[in-house]
C-alpha positions as CSV (number, residue, x, y, z in Angstrom):
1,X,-69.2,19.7,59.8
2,X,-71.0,16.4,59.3
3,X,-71.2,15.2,55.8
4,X,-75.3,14.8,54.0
5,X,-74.6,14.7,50.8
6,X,-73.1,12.1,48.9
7,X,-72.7,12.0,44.7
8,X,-74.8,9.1,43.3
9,X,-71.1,7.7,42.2
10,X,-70.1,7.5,45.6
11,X,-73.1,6.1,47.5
12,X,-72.4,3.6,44.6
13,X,-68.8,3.2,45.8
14,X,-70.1,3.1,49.0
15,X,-72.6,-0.1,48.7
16,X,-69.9,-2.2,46.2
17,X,-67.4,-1.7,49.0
18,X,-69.9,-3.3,51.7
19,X,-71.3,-5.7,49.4
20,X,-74.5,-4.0,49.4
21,X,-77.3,-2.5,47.5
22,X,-76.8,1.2,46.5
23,X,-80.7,1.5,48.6
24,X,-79.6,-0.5,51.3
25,X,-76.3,1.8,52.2
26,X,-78.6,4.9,51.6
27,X,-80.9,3.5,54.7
28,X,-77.6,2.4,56.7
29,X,-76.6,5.8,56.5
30,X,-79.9,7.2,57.2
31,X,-80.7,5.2,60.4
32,X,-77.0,6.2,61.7
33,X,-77.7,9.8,61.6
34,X,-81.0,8.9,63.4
35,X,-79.6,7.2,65.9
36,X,-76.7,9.5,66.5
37,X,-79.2,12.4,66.8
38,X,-82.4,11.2,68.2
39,X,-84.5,12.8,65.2
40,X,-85.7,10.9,62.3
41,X,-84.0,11.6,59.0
42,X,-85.0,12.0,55.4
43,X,-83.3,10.7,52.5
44,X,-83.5,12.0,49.2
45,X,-82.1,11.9,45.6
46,X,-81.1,15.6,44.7
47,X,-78.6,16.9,42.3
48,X,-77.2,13.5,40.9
49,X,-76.5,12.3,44.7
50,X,-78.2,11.7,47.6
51,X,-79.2,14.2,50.3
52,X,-79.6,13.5,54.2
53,X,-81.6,15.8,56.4
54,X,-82.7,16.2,60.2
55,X,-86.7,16.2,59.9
56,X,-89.1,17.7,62.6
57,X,-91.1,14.6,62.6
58,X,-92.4,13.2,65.6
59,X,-90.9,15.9,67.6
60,X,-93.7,17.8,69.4
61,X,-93.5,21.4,70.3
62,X,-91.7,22.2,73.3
63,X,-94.1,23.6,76.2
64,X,-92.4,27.2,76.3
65,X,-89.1,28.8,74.9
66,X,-87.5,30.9,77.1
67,X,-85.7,34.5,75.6
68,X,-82.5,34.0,75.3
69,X,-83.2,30.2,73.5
70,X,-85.3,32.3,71.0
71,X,-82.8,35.1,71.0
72,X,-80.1,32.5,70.1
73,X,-81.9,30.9,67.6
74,X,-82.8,34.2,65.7
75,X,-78.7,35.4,65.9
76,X,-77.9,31.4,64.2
77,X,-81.1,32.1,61.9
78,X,-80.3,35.7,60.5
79,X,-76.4,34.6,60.5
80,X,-77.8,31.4,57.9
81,X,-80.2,33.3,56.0
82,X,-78.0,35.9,54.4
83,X,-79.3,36.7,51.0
84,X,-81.8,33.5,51.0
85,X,-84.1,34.2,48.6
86,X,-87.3,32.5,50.5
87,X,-85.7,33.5,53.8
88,X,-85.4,29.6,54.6
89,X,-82.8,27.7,56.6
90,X,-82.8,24.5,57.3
91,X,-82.5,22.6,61.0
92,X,-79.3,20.8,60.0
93,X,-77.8,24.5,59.5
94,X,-79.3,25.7,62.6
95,X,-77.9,22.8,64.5
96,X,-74.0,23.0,62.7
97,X,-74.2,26.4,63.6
98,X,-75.2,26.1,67.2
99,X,-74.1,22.6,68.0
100,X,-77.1,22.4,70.4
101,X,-78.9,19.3,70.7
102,X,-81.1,18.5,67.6
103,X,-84.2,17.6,69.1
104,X,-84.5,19.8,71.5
105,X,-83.5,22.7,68.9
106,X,-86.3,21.3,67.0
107,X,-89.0,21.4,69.6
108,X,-88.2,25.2,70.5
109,X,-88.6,25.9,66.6
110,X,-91.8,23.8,66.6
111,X,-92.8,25.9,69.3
112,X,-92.4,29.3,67.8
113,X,-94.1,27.8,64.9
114,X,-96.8,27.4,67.0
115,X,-96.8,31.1,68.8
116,X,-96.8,32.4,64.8
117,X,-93.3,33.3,65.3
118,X,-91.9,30.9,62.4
119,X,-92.7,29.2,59.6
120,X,-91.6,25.5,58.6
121,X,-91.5,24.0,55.0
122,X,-91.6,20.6,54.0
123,X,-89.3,18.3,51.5
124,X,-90.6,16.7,48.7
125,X,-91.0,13.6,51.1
126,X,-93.5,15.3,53.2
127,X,-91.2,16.0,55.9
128,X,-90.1,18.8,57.8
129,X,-87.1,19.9,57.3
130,X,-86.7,24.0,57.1
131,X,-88.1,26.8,59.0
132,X,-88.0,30.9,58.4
133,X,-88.5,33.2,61.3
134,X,-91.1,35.9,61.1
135,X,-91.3,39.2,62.1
């Protein structure tokens, strides 16, 4: 499982140990997740810590989704949701669950998006980061 969330006391921890600012190892650790994935990340205080998260941004819509891609993404999806109370999971669950590549997971859920077969919600940075299937 990777690790995106880290207590405001460690990220602190963190920094001192690399002789940075707390902002600065919260940007390090941002851009490593980017460049380990390939899909830009958001970075947000939550919960007295900070939280990472895959974002759809940038990422267009993939041309078509075959069946059993959107059969596999509904099994992860109603496997996540559970007793969700809005019914939304996030990409970073999707993709622990499924261990497919992110950005191409996140350009088949872009595209059902688009054929009014999900729905995406943003953070409070204005990024994408969840989806809920529909129907």
């Amino acid at each position: 499982m990777t690790r995106h969330f880290w207590a405001e006391e460690t990220v602190s921890r963190n920094a001192e140990k690399e002789g940075i600012p707390f902002h600065e190892w919260v940007s390090n650790k941002q851009k490593e997740f980017e460049q380990r994935t390939g899909v830009r990340w958001s970075a947000e205080q939550a919960h007295a810590g900070y939280n990472f998260l895959p974002t759809d941004e940038g990422i267009q819509p993939m041309s078509s989704v075959n069946p059993d891609t959107e059969r596999k993404i509904r099994n992860a999806y109603l496997s996540l949701k559970g007793d969700s109370f809005t019914g939304y999971v996030t990409y970073f669950e999707v993709w622990e669950e499924t261990s497919w590549d992110l950005k191409g997971l996140t350009a088949a859920i872009k595209n059902l998006e688009k054929q009014g077969k999900a729905r995406r919600t943003i953070n409070r940075m204005g990024k994408g980061v969840a989806f809920k299937l529909i129907g």
